[in-house]
C-alpha positions as CSV (number, residue, x, y, z in Angstrom):
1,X,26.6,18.9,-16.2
2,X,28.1,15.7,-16.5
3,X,26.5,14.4,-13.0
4,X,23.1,16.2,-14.4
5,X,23.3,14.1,-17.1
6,X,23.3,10.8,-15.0
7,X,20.4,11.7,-13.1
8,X,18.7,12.6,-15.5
9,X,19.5,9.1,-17.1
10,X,18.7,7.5,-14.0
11,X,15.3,9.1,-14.1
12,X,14.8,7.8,-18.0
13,X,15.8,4.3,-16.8
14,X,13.5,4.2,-13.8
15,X,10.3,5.8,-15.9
16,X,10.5,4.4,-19.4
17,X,7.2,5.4,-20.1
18,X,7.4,9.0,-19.3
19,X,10.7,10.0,-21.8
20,X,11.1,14.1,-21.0
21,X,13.0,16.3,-22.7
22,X,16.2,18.4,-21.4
23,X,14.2,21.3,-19.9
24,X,11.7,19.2,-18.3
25,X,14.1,18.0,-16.5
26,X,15.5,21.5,-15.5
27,X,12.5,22.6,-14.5
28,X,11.7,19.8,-12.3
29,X,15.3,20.0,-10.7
30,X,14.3,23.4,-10.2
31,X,11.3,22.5,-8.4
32,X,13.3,20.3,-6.5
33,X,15.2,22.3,-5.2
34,X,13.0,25.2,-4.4
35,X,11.5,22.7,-1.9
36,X,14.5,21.4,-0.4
37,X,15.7,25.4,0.1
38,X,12.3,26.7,1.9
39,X,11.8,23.2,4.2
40,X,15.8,23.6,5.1
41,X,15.1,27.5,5.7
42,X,12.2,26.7,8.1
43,X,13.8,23.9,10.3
44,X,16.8,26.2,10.4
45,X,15.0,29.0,11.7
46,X,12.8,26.1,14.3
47,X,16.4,24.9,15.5
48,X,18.1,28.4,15.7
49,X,16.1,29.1,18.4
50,X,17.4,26.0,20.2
51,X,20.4,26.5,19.7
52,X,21.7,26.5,23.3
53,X,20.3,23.0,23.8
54,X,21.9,22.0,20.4
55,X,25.4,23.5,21.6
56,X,24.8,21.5,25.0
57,X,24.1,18.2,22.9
58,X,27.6,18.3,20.9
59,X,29.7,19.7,24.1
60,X,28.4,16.7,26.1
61,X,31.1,14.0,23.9
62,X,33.8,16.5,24.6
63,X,33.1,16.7,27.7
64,X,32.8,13.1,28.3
65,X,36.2,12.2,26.7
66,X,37.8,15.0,29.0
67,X,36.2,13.0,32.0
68,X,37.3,9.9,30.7
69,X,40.8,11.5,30.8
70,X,41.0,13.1,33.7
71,X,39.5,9.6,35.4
72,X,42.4,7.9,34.2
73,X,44.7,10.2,36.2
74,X,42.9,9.6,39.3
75,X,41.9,6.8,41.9
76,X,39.0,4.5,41.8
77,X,37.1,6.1,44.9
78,X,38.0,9.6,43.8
79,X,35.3,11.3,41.6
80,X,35.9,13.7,38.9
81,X,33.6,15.8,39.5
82,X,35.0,16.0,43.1
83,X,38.6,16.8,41.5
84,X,37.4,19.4,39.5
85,X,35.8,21.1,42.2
86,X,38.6,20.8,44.7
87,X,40.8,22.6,42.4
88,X,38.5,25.1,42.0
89,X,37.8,25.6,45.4
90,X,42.5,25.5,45.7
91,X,43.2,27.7,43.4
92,X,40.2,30.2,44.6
93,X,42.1,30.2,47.9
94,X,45.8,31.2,46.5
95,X,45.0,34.7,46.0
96,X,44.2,34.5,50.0
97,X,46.4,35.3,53.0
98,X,46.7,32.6,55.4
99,X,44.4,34.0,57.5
100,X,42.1,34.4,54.8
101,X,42.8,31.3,53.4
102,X,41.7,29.5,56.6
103,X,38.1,31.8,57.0
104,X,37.4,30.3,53.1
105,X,37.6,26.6,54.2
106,X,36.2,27.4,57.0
107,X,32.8,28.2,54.7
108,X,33.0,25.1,52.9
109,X,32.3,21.1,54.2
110,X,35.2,18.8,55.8
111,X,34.8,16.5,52.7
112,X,35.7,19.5,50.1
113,X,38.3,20.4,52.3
114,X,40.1,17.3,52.3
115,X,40.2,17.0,48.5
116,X,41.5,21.0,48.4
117,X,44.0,19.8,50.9
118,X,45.3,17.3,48.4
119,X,45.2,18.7,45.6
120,X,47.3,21.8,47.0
121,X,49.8,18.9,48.2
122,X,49.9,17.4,44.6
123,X,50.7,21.0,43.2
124,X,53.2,21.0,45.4
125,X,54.8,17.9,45.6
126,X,55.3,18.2,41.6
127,X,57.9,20.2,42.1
128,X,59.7,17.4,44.1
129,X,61.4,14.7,43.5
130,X,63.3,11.8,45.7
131,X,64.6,12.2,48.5
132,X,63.3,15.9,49.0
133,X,59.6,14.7,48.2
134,X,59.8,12.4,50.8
135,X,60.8,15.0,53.6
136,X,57.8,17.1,52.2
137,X,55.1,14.8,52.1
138,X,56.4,13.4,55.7
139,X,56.6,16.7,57.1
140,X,52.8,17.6,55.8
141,X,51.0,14.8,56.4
142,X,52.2,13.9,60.0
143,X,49.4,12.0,62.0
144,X,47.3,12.1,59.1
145,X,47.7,8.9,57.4
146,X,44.3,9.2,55.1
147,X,45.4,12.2,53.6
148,X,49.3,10.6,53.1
149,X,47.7,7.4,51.2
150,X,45.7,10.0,49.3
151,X,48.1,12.0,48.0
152,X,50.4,9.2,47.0
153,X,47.5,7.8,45.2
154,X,47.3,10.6,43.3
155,X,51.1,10.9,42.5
156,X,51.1,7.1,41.1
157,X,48.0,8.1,38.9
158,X,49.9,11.1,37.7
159,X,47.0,13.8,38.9
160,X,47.4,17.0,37.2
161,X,46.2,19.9,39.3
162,X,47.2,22.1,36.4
163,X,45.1,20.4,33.8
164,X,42.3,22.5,32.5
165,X,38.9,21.2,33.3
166,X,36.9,19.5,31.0
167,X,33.9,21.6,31.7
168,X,35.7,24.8,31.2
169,X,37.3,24.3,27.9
170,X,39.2,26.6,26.2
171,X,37.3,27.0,23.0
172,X,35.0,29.2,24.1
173,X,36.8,32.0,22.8
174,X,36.3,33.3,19.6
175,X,39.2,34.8,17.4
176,X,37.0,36.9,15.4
177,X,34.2,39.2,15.6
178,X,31.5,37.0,13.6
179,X,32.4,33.6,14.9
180,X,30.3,32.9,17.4
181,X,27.3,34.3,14.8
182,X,28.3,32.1,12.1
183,X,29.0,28.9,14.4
184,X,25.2,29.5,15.6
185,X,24.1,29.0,11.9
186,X,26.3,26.3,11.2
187,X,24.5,24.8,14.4
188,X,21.1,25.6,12.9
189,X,21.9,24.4,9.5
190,X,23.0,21.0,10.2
191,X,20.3,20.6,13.5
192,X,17.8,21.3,10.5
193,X,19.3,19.0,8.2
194,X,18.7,16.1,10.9
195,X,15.1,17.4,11.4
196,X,13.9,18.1,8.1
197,X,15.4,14.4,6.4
198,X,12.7,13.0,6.1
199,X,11.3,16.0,3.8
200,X,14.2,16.1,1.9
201,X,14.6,12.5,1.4
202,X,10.7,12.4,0.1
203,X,11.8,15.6,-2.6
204,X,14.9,13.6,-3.7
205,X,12.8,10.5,-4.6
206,X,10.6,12.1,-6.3
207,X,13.0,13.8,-8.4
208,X,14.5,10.7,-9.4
209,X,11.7,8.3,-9.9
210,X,8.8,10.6,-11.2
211,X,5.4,9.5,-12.2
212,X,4.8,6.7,-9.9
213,X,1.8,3.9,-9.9
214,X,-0.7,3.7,-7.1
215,X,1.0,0.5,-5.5
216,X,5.0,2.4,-6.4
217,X,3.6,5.1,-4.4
218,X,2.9,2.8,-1.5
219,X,6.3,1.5,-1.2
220,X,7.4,5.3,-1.4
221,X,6.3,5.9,2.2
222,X,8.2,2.5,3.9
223,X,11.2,3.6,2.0
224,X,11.3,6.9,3.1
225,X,10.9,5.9,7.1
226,X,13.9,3.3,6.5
227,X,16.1,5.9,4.8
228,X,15.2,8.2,8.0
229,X,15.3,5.2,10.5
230,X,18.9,4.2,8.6
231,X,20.1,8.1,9.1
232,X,19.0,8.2,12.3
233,X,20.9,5.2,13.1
234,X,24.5,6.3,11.7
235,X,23.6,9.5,13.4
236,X,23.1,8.0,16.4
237,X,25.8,5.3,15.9
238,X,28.6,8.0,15.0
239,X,27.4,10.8,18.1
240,X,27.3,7.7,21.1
241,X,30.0,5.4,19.7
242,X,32.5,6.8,16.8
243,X,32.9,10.1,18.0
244,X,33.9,10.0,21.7
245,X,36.5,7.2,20.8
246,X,37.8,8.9,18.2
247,X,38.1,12.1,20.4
248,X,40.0,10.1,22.8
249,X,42.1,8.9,20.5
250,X,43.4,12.0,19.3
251,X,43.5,13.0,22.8
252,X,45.4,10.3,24.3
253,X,48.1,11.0,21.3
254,X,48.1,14.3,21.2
255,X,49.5,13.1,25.3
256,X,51.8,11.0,24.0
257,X,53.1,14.0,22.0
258,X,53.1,16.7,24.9
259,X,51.0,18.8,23.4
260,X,48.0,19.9,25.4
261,X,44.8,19.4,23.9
262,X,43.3,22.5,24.5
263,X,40.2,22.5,21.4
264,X,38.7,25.6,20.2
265,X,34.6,25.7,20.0
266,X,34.8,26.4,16.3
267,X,37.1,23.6,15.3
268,X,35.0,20.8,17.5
269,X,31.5,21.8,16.7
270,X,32.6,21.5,12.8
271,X,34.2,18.4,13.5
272,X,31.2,17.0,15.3
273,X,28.5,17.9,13.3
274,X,30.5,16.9,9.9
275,X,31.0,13.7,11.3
276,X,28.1,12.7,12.7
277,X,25.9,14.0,9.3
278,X,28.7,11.9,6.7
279,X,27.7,9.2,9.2
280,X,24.1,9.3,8.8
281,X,24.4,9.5,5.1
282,X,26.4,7.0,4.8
283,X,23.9,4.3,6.4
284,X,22.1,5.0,3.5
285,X,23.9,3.0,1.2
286,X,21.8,0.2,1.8
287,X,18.6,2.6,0.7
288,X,20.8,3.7,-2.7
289,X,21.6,0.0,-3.3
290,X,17.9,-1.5,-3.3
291,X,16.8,1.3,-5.4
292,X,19.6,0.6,-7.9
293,X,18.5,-3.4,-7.3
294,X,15.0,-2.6,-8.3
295,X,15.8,-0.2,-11.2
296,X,17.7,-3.5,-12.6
297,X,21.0,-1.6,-12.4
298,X,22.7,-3.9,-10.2
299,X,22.5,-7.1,-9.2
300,X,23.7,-9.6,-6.7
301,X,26.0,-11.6,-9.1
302,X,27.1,-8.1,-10.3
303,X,27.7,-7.2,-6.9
304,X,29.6,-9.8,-5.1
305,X,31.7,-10.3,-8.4
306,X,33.0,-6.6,-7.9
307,X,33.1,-6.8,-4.6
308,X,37.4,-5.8,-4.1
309,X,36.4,-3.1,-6.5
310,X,33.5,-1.4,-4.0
311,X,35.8,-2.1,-1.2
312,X,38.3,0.4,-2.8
313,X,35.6,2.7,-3.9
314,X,34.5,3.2,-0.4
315,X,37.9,3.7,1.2
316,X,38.0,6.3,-1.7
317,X,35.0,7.5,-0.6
318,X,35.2,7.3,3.2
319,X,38.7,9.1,2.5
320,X,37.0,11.8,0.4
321,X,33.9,12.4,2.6
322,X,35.9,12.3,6.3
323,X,36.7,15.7,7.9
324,X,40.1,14.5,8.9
325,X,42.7,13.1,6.6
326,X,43.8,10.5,9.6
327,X,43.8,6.5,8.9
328,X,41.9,6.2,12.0
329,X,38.6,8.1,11.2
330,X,38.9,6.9,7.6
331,X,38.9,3.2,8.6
332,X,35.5,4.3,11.6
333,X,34.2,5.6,8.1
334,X,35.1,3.1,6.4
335,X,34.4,-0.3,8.2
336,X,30.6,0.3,8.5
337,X,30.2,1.0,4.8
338,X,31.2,-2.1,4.2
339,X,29.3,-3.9,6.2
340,X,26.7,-2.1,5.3
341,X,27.6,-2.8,1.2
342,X,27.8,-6.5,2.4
343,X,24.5,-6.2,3.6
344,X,23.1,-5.0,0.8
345,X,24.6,-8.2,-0.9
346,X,22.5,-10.2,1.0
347,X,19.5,-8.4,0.1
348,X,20.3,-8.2,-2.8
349,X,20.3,-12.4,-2.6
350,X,17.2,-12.6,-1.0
351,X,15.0,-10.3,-3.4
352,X,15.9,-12.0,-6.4
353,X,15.0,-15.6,-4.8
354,X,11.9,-13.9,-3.6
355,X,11.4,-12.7,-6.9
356,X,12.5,-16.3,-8.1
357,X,9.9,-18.0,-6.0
358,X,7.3,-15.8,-7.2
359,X,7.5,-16.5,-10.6
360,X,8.2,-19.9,-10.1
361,X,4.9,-19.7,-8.4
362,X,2.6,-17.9,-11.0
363,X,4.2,-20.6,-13.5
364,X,2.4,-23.3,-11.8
365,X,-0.5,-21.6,-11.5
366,X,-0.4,-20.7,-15.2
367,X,-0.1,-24.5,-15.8
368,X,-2.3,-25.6,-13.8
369,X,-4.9,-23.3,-15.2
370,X,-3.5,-24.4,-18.6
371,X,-4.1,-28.1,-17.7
372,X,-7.4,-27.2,-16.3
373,X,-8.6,-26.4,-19.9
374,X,-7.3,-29.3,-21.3
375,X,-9.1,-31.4,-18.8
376,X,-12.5,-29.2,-19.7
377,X,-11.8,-29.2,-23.4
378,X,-11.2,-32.9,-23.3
379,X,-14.2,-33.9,-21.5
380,X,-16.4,-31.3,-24.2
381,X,-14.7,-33.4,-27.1
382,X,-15.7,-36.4,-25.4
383,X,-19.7,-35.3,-25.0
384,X,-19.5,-34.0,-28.6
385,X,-18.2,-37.6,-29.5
386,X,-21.0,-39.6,-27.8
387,X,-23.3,-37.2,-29.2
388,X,-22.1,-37.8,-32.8
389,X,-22.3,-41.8,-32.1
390,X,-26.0,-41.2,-30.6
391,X,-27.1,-39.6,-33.8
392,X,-25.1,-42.2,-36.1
393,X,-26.8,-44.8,-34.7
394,X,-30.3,-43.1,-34.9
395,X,-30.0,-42.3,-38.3
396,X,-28.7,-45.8,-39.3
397,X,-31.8,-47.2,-37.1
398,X,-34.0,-44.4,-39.4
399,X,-32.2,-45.5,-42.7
400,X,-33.1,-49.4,-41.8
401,X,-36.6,-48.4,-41.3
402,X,-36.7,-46.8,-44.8
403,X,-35.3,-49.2,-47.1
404,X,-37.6,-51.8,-45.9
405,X,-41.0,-50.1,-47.5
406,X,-38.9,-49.7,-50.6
407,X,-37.4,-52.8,-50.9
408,X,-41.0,-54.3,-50.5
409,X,-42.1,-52.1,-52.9
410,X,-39.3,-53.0,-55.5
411,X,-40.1,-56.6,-54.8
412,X,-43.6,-56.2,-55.5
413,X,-42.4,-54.3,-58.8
414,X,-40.3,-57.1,-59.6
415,X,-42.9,-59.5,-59.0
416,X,-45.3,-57.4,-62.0
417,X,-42.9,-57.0,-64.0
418,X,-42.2,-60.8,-63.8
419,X,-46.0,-61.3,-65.0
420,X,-45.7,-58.9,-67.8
421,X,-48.4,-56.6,-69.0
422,X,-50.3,-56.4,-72.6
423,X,-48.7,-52.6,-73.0
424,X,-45.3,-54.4,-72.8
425,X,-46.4,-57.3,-75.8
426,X,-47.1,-54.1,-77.6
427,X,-44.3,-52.6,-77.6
428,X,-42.1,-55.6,-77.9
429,X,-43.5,-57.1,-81.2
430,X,-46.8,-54.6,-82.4
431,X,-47.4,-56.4,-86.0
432,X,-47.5,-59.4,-84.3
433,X,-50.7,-58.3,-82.1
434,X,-52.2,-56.3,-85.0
435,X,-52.6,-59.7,-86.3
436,X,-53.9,-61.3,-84.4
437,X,-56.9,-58.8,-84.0
């Protein structure tokens, strides 16, 4: 519950505009996971009828670290494959009489029956030592000095003709009745988990970021062909590179111990496909990381402040996830999840000065817009200005024009009014002019 709890946090954070309530987010978990179940259930049923090519593709490592081996035991001009066959073809002829014996090499060619003639001398001569060897090899090689330089070629290599062949391994026994069924499903299931990632991949992110934009739903797609391309890669990276060192590693000490490395089928094939899968996943840290980046949960400050403590979380992790509990395939777990974390640093660094630049960018183009309207509103005020001062002037031409008549018209009243009028004597003294009529 706890872990639901996150996700469904996660998926609050990422869509804050689409707030769900508990059982919503059942139900789409449920749906989820419906689809993961049917698209594993087909591409397990696809690979299960491949399954003999599938077994074939995780024997060939094995088989390549027992030639390895067995290559180290031997000369440089003497093939493995020839090695392998020659003791075939020696321990064939055991069961012979001599007479017998000689009719069988007789059926097969010179070269082959140089290399059985060795490697019967070698079985031999391993029961030897000093002086007595000495006699033996002198007495069996007489006028054959090819075949004397051969065989103590073989002894200073320390040829084993009672090593078991690397293409007949001893793991292809089963110890109960239902193994070899239930290692055929294992086969399937994982072969369908490689196949169907990209499916799978596509359900989880929709899960955790729901309700998407057009142009969200755009990136969905490149994201989804790097999280394959990046599973692909550690699957790749762990099959041709991790896994047949680390098989020779346990090899070569298991040597160093005396103990014969004889590997059962079910044992390997678990350890392959486990190993190779936790590899794949784990290249997609840088996928989880840039998601996280973009949700705003981390950052790169954030990141490359704590970076001793993700170092110990992925040795934790890489400890956790590992199908062996040895330091050496924790630390080929290990080492590429932190260069991988390290990497997601970096990218971490370069999309926030992308994002820097960007905004940087739409700020100048805001102020330049911003001063573009100034420049536009000042060169309006200005018109409106020399407008205002175009009409001042006309109406203080008009106003010029109009207090002349009336100034010529006050001057004429003044002018009457200078000369009087007989109304005015009237008024001003009216006895005076009754009087006088």
């Amino acid at each position: 519950m706890y872990l639901l709890k996150k996700v469904f946090q996660l998926r609050d954070k990422a869509n804050p505009d689409m707030e769900k309530p508990f059982l919503d987010h059942l139900e789409d978990l449920r749906v989820m996971i419906t689809r993961v179940v049917i698209t594993l259930l087909v591409s397990m049923l696809g690979c299960f009828t491949f399954q003999k090519y599938v077994m074939d593709v995780l024997r060939a490592p094995v088989e390549q670290v027992w030639e390895v081996k067995a290559a180290e035991k031997l000369p440089d001009d003497f093939k493995v494959a020839d090695w392998e066959g020659a003791k075939e073809l020696e321990r064939a002829a055991l069961a012979l009489s001599d007479a017998e014996r000689d009719v069988f090499l007789e059926q097969i060619p010179e070269e082959d029956k140089f290399n059985v003639e060795c490697v019967r001398l070698v079985r031999a001569a391993k029961k030897l030592e000093g002086e007595k060897l000495t006699a033996f090899l002198e007495a069996t090689t007489v006028g054959n000095e090819e075949l004397r330089s051969r065989v103590d070629a073989l002894l200073d290599k320390g040829a084993d003709p009672e090593a078991s062949s690397g293409r007949q391994l001893n793991d292809l026994s089963t110890l109960q009745p239902t193994e070899g069924f239930m290692l055929s499903m294992k086969l399937a299931f994982f072969s369908g988990i490689v196949v169907s990632f990209p499916l799978l991949f596509l359900f989880v992110l929709q899960f955790v970021l729901p309700g998407l934009h057009d142009n969200e739903k755009k990136m969905l797609w490149p994201a989804m062909l790097i999280g394959f391309g990046l599973f692909l890669a550690g699957v790749c990276f762990a099959y041709f590179v991790v896994l047949p060192r680390a098989l020779v590693f346990f090899a070569t000490w298991d040597e160093s111990l005396g103990v014969a490395s004889d590997w059962r089928i079910g044992w390997y094939i678990s350890f392959a496909t486990q190993f190779t899968l936790l590899f794949g996943l784990s290249f997609e840290l840088p996928v989880v990381v840039m998601v996280f980046v973009k949700l705003g949960l981390l950052t790169f400050e954030m990141m490359s402040r704590t970076r001793s403590y993700a170092v110990l979380a992925i040795v934790v992790v890489a400890a956790m996830i590992t199908p062996t509990s040895d330091i050496f395939t924790l630390s080929l777990m290990a080492v590429p999840m932190y260069v991988l974390y390290e990497t997601c640093i970096w990218l971490a660094y370069f999309d926030e000065k992308k994002k820097r630049t960007q905004e940087a960018a739409e700020d100048k183009a805001h102020l330049a817009r911003l001063l573009d309207k100034e420049d536009v509103d000042d060169s309006h005020d200005d018109l409106q200005v020399e407008g205002h001062d175009h009409f001042t002037d006309e109406a203080d031409r008009s106003d010029d024009l109009d207090l002349d008549p009336h100034a010529t018209e006050e001057g004429e009243e003044e002018d009457h009014g200078d000369a009087g009028s007989p109304w005015d004597e009237y008024q001003d003294d009216p006895d005076e002019h009754r009087k006088n009529d």
